[in-house]
C-alpha positions in Angstrom: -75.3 -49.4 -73.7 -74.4 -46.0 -75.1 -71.1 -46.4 -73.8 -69.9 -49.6 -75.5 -66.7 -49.3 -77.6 -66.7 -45.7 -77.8 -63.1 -43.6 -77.3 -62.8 -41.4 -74.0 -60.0 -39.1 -73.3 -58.7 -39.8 -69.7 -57.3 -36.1 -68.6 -54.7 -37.3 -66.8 -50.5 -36.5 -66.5 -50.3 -39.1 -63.0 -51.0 -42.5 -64.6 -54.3 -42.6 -63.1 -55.2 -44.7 -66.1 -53.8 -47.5 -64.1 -56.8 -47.5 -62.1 -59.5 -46.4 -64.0 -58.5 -47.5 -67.7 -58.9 -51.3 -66.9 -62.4 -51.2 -65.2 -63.8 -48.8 -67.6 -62.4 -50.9 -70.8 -63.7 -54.1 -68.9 -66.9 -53.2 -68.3 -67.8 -51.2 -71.4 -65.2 -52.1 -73.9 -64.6 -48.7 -73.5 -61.1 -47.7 -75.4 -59.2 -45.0 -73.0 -57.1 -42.7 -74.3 -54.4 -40.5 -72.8 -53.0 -37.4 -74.5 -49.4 -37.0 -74.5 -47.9 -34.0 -73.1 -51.4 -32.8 -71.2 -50.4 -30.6 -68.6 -52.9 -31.3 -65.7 -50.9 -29.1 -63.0 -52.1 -25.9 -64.5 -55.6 -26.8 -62.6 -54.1 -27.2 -59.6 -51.1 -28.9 -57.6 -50.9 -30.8 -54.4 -47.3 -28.5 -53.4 -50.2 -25.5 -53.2 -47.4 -23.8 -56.7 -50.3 -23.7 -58.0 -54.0 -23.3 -56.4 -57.2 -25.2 -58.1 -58.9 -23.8 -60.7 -62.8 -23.8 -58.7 -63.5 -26.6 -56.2 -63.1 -30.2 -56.7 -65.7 -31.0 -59.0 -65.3 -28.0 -61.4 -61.7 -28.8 -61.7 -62.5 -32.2 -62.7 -64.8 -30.8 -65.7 -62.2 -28.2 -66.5 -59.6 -31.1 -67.0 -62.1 -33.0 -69.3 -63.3 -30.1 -71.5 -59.2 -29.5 -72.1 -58.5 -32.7 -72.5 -61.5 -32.9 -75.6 -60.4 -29.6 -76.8 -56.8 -31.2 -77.4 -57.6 -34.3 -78.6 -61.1 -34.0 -80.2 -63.6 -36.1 -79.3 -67.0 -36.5 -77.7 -66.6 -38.0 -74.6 -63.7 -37.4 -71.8 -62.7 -38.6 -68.1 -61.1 -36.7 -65.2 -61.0 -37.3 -62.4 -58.9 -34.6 -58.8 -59.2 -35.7 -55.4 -59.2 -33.4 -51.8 -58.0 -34.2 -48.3 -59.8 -33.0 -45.4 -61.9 -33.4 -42.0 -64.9 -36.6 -42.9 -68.0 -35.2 -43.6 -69.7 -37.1 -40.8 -66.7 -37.5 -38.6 -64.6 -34.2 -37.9 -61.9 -36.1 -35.8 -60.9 -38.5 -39.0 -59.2 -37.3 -42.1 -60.6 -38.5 -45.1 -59.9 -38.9 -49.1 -62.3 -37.8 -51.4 -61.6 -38.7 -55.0 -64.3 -38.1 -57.7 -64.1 -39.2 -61.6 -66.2 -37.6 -63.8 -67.5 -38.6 -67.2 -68.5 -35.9 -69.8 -70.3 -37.2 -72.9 -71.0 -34.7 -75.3 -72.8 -36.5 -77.6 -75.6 -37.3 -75.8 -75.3 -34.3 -73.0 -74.8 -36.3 -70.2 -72.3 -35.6 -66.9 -71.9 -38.4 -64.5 -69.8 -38.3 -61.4 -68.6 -41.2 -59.7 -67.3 -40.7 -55.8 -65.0 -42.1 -52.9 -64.6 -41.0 -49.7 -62.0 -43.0 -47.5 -60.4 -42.4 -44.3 -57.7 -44.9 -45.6 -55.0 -42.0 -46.9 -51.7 -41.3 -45.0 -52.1 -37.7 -46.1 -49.8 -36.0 -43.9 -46.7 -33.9 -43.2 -44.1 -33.0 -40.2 -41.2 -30.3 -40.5 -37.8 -32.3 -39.4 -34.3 -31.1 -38.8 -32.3 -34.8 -39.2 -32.4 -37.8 -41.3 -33.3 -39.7 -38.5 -36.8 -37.4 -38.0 -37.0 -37.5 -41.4 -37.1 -41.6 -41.4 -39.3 -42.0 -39.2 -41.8 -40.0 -41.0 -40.6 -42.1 -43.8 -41.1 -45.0 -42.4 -45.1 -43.7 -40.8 -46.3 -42.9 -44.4 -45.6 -46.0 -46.2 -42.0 -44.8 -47.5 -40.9 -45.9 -50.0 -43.6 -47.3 -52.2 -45.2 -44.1 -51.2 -43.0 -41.2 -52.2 -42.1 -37.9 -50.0 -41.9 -34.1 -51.2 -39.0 -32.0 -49.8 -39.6 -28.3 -49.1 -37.2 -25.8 -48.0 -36.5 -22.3 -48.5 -35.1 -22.6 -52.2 -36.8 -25.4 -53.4 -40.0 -28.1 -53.8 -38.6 -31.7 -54.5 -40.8 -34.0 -55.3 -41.1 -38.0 -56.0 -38.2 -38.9 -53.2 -38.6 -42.6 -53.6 -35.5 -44.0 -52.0 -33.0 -44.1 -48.9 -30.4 -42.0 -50.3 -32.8 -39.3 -52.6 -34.2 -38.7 -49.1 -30.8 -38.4 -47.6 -29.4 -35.8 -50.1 -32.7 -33.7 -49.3 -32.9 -33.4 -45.7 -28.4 -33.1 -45.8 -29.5 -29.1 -45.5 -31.2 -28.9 -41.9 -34.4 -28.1 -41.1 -37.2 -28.9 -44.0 -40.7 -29.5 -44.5 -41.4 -32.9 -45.8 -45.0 -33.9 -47.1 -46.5 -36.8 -48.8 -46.5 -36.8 -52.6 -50.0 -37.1 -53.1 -50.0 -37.6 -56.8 -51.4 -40.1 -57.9 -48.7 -42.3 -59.4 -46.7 -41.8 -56.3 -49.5 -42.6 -53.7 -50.7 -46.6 -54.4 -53.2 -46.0 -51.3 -54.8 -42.9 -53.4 -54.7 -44.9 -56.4 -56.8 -47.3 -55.1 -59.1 -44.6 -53.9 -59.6 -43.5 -57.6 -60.4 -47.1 -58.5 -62.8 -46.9 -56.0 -64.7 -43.8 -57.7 -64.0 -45.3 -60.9 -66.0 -48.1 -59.7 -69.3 -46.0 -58.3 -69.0 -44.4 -61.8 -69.7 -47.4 -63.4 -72.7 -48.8 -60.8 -74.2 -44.9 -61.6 -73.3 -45.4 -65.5 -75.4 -49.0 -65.6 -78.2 -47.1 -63.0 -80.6 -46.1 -65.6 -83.3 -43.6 -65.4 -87.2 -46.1 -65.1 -88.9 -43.4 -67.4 -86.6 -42.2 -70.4 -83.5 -44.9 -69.8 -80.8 -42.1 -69.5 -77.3 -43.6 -67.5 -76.6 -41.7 -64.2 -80.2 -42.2 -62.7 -78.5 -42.0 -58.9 -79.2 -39.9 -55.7 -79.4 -36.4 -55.9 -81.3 -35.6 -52.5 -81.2 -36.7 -48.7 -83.4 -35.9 -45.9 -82.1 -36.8 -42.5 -84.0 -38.4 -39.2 -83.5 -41.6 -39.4 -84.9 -42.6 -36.3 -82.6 -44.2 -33.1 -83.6 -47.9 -32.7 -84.1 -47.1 -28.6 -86.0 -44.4 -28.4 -87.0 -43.4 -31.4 -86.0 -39.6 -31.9 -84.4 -38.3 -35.2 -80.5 -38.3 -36.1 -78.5 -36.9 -38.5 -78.3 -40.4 -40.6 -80.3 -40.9 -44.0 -84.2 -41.5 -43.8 -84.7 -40.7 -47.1 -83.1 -40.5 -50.5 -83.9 -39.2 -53.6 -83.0 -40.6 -57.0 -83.1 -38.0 -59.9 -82.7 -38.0 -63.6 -80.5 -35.1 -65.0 -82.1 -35.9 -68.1 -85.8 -35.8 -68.1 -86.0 -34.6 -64.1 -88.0 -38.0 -63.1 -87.8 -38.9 -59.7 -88.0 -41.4 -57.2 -87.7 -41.6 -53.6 -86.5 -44.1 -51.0 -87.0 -44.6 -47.7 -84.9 -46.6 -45.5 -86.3 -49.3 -43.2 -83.4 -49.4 -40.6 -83.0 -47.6 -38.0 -80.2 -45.5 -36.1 -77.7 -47.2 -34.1 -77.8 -45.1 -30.9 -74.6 -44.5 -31.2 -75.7 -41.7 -33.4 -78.9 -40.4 -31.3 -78.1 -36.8 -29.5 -80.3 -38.3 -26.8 -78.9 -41.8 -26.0 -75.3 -40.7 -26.6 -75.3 -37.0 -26.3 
């Protein structure tokens, strides 16, 4: 495996390599590094100080390529989450949380991904402590920290009783989760998540030229519904594709649709 005891720089200034360091290192013997001082909030915060740099993925591979050019190198890890509607299911928010590898050695990007409704991304302007608690109390406080925003100010990391106290003593304030990684364990185990899909992508090899990252790269919809047979919006086909040498191979899946999903049966 090309990967095998190799040094990658993890791009991170949120302890993410507390997720992704010990699966990587376990699986590849691969030996993650950290660079002090790295300054990851210039690509984008959480607080909205500061907006992304591109979407999600293109911050990820910004972080990487400045996280080589500081340390040198040949092979780097990022990884930047989003919180939004899910994809297939408007009404639920969701966590999407990719981790990218770059190896420049062999030319290679691979991304591994997560999408969870599991996140207690949320927020609620209060005007007491005792709103302010029960927010608290909603978002998994205090093993999951708050951020306090009012007119003169952003706190972040409020991880206790009285920190949250002290913020809210002014009146009315905006309080948010602190979705940073180090302060969020249910995002955290989001990115462990990705970090594992990276590795089932990384050990997915391409049949023709043996190239890591042989993985989908194309659906076509229509599965058909299991009652009456018309198309829905889930998966009939996938395509694998190798970024390498561009072989590719399609599969086709023998279920079919719950009609839960058929416009027909349950319009």
């Amino acid at each position: 495996m090309m990967f095998n005891d190799r040094v990658a720089v993890l791009a991170t200034m949120h302890r993410k390599e507390e997720a992704i360091a010990p699966i990587l290192e376990s699986e590849f013997g691969l030996k993650v590094q950290v660079p002090t001082d790295f300054n990851t909030d210039r690509f984008g915060t959480f607080t909205r100080e500061i907006a992304r740099s591109g979407d999600q993925l293109e911050a990820a591979r910004k972080k990487a390529f400045a996280a080589l050019e500081r340390v040198g190198g040949d092979l780097a890890i990022a990884s930047e989450g989003s919180f939004a509607p899910h994809p297939s299911f408007p009404m639920l928010p969701c966590n999407r949380e990719i981790v990218i590898l770059i190896d420049t050695l062999n030319d290679l990007e691979i991304v591994g991904e997560s999408i969870s409704t599991e996140t207690n991304f949320n927020h609620r302007t209060v005007s007491n402590y005792d709103e302010a608690y029960q927010f608290a109390m909603k978002i998994g406080f205090p093993e999951h920290k708050l951020v306090v925003i009012d007119q003169e100010k952003i706190l972040k990391g409020i991880g206790d009783f009285d920190q949250l106290k002290a913020a809210v003593s002014s009146g009315k304030v905006h309080l948010e989760t602190d979705m940073r990684a180090m302060n969020n364990p249910t995002r955290m185990k989001a990115i462990a998540k990705a970090t594992l899909d990276l590795i089932k992508k990384l050990k997915h090899c391409c049949p023709e030229c043996g190239t890591p990252g042989f993985t989908v790269a194309e659906v076509k919809r229509g599965l058909p519904c299991s009652w009456c047979g018309s198309p829905t919006d889930l998966i009939l086909v996938s395509v694998d594709r190798c970024s390498k040498c561009g072989f590719a191979q399609e599969k086709i899946s023998e279920q079919k649709a719950d009609p839960m999903y058929c416009p027909y049966c349950n319009p």
